[in-house]
N, C-alpha and C positions, 0 to 999 in steps of 0.2 A: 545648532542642535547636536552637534555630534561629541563638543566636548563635555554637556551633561551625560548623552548616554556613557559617555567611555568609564565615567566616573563607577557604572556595575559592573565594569573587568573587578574593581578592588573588591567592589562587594561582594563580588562571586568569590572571589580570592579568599577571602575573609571567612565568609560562610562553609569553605571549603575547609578551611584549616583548622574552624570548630567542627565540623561533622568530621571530621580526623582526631581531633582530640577528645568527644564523646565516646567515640566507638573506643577508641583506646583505653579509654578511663572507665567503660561498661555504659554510661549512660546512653544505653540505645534508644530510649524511647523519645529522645531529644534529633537522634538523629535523624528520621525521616525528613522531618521539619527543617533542620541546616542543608540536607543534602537538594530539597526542595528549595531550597533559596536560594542556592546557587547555583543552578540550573536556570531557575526565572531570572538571578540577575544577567545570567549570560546572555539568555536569548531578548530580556532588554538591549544591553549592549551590542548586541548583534545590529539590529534595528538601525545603530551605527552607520553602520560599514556596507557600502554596495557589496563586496563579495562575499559577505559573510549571511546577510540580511535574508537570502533565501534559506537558511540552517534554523533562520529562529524557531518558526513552527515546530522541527522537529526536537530541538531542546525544550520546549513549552511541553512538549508530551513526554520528557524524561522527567521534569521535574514531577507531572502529575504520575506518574509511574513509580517515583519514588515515593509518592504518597500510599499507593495502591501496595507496595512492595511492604512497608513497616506496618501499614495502616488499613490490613485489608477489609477488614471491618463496616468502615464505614464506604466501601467501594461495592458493595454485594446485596443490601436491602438497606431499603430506609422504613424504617415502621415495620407493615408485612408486605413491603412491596419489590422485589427483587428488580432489582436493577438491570439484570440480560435482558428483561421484558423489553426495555429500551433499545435494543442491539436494532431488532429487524424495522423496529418502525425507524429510525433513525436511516439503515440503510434506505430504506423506501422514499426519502426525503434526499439522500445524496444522488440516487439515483433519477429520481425525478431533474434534481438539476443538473447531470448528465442531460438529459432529455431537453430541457429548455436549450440548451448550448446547441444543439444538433439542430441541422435543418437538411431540406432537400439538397442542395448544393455541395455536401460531404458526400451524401449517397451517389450524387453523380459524378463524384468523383472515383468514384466502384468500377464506373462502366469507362470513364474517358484511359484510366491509368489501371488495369486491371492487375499487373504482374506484381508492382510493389505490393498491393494490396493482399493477393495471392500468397504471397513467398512471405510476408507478414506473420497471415495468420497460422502458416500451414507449421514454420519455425517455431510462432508462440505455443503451440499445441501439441508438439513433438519435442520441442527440445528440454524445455521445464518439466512437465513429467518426468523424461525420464533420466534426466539430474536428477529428482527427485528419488526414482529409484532404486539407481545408485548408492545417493547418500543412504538413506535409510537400511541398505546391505548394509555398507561398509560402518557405521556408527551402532551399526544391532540397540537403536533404539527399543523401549516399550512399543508395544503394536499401537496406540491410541497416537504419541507422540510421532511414531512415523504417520499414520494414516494422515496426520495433521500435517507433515510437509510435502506428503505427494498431492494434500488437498490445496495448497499454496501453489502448486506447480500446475493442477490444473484449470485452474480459473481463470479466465480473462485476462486483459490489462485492464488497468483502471486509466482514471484521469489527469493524474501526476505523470504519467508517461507523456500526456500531450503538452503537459506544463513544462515539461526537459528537452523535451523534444523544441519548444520555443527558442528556450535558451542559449540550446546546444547547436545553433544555425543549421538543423536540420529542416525533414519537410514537413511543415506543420500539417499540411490536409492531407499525407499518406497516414501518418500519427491518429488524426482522429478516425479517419476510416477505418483502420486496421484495428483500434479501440471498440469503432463501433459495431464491427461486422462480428468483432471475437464475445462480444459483448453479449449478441445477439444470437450466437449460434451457442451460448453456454448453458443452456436450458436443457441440451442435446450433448453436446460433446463434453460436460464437465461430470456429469453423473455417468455416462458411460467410461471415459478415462480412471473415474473412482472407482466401478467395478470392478475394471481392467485390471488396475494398477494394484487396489488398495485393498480390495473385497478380502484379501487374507489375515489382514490386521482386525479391521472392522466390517461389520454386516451394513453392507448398502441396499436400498432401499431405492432401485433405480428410480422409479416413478413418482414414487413419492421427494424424491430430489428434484426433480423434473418440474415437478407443481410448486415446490419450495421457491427455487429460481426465477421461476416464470413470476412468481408475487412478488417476490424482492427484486429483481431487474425489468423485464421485460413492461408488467404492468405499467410502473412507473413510469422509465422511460417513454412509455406512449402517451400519458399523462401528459410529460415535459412538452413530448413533440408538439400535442393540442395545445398548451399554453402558448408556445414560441409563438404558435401562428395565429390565436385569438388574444390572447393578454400581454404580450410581451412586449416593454416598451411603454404601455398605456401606465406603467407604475414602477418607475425610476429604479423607488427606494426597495422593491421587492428582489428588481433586478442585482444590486447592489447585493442585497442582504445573503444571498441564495450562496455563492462560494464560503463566507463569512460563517454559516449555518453548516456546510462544509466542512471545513474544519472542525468546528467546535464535536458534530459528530463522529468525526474519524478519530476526535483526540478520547471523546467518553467512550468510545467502543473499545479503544485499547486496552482504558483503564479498567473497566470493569472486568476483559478477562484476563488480564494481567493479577486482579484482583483475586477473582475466581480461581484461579493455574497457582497460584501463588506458593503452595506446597509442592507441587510438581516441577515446578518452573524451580525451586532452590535445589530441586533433584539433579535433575541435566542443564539447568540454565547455561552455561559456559559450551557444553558440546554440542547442545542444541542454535546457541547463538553463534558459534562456528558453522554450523551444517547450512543455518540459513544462508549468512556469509558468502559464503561457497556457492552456494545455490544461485542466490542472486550474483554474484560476480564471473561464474560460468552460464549464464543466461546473458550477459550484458556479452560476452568474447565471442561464446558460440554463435547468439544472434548476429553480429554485425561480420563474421567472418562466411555464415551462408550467402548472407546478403553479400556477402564482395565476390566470393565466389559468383555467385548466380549474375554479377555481369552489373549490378544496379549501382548506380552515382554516388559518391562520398555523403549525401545529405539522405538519402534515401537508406544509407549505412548502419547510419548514424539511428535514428529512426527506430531502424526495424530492431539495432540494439537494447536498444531503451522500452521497444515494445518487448522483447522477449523477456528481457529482465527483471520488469517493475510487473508485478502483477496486482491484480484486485483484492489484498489481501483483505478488505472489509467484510466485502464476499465472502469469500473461504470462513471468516472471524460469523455470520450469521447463518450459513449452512453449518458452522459445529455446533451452533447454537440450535436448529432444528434436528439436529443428532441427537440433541441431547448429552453432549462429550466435550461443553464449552471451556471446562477448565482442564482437558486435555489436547484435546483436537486440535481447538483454538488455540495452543499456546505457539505454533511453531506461524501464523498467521500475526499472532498480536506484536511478536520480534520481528516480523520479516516485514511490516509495515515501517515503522520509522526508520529502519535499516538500510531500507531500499530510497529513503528520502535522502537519508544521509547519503548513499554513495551513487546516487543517481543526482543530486546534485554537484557532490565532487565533477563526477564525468560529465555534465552537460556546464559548468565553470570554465572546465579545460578544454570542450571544442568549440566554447565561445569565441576561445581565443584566437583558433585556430579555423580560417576562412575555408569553406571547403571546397576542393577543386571540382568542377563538374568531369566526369569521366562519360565519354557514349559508353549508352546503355546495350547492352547484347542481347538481340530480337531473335 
């Protein structure tokens, strides 16, 4: 199997060297099209290779990006039917399978191991912010354009953090708790953080953020829980479908506000994808250095890294969306998603390799 897929290295290649010689020659309207081709045949190729094969997803949503980028047209209504409409239900579906995944047994793991859990969340909700506004001094972004990466900074982790966390021989049940607990308390601490933080860029609307959240996470989520414990299992192929479903809506949320941002985004595109950059990779240092500090185990480290780092950016991507501000708000969420795949997969590749020592923990 792996010496047909190798054969989309060339093709990528290929596709590559005409979307170079389009744009050169002016035929841009050819380019989205090449550059989209050779993105998909990469992350075909990828498919390949065990250390690569975790990157394809997030090449699958450059190629579609680059559609969105030349072609934004057809990424923002179809008919008279706007496309963002799709943003919140779609989260509502990612988040419900959040919900199926969780059971009692993560929760009591709240009460058995309290401190990891503790220093998790208190890190993810202190340290991202205010990276967040830092950067936004120091870049003197547009006020809409910052408000959208202190809003990246205050939301959640998501579920790709537990997925790194697997990887990266960390502790997977501190991973989903500290996902679930941050998750959980983001109805309350994400719109206050936004007041805090951001109320000078943009007008927050505490409460009405409040009620946002709690429909797009919270609802759901308790949905998933009911399923887990009346339907789950009694239907294989639902099981199966539900990450699958997943993906597909974390790849069309990008697109569309990538779509939507799309004049904005060629404005600061490059200082904006640095600020994220930075963000997330001063989230990934600072997280795993409180945690070593604080006395906790090299896997537990590792963990709380990847929880500080990778946030929810779908989230943040469906509250810019209830702002009303989706093709500015959202744009520093729709970059800081696949960005955070990309280098949260690098770092959990790298301490695969690397067995981790157990260190006693300081009580």
């Amino acid at each position: 199997m792996k010496r047909p897929l190798n054969l989309f290295y060339y093709i990528a290649l290929t596709a590559l060297l005409a979307y170079i010689y389009v744009e050169l020659t002016g035929l841009h309207r050819l380019g989205g099209w090449l550059l989209m081709a050779a993105f998909l045949s990469l992350a075909i190729a990828f498919r390949g290779s065990v250390l690569l094969r975790g990157f394809s997803f997030t090449v699958m949503i450059f190629a579609a990006v680059s559609l969105a980028m030349y072609y934004p047209g057809y990424f923002i209504r179809v008919g008279e039917y706007k496309l963002s409409r799709l943003i919140v239900p779609l989260l509502q579906v990612i988040m419900f399978g959040m919900g199926t995944e969780l059971s009692v047994r993560e929760f009591r793991e709240v009460m058995r191991k309290p401190k990891g859990i503790f220093i998790g969340v208190v890190c993810h909700y202190t340290i991202m912010p205010l990276i967040a506004l830092v950067l936004v001094n120091v870049f003197n972004f547009p006020k809409e354009i910052a408000a959208g990466i202190i809003l990246v900074g205050c939301c959640p982790s998501g579920l790709a953090s537990n997925v790194m966390s697997f990887l990266a021989r960390a502790n997977l049940a501190l991973s989903v708790s500290v996902t679930a607990i941050s998750t959980l308390l983001a109805p309350l601490i994400t719109p206050l953080l936004m007041h805090l933080l951001a109320g000078q860029y943009v007008a927050i609307h505490f409460w009405a953020m409040v009620w946002d959240i709690t429909q797009i996470v919270i609802l759901p989520i308790l949905a998933g829980l009911l399923f887990h414990y009346i339907v789950r299992g009694k239907f294989s192929w639902l099981d199966k479908a539900m990450p699958l479903v997943s993906m597909i809506g974390i790849a069309l949320i990008i697109v569309v506000i990538t779509a939507a941002g799309r004049d904005s985004l060629l404005k600061v595109g490059l200082l904006l994808i640095l600020a994220t950059l930075i963000q997330n990779i001063a989230g990934y240092s600072l997280g795993y250095g409180a945690a070593r500090l604080s006395g906790l185990p090299e896997s537990d480290c590792r963990t709380i890294s990847l929880e500080v780092g990778m946030q929810n950016s779908g989230l943040a991507s469906g509250i810019a969306l209830t702002m009303g501000k989706l093709a500015t708000v959202g744009l520093a969420p729709a970059i800081f998603g696949p960005m955070m795949n990309i280098t949260g997969s690098s770092l959990a590749t790298w301490w695969h390799r690397k067995i981790p020592k157990q260190t006693p923990t300081v009580r």
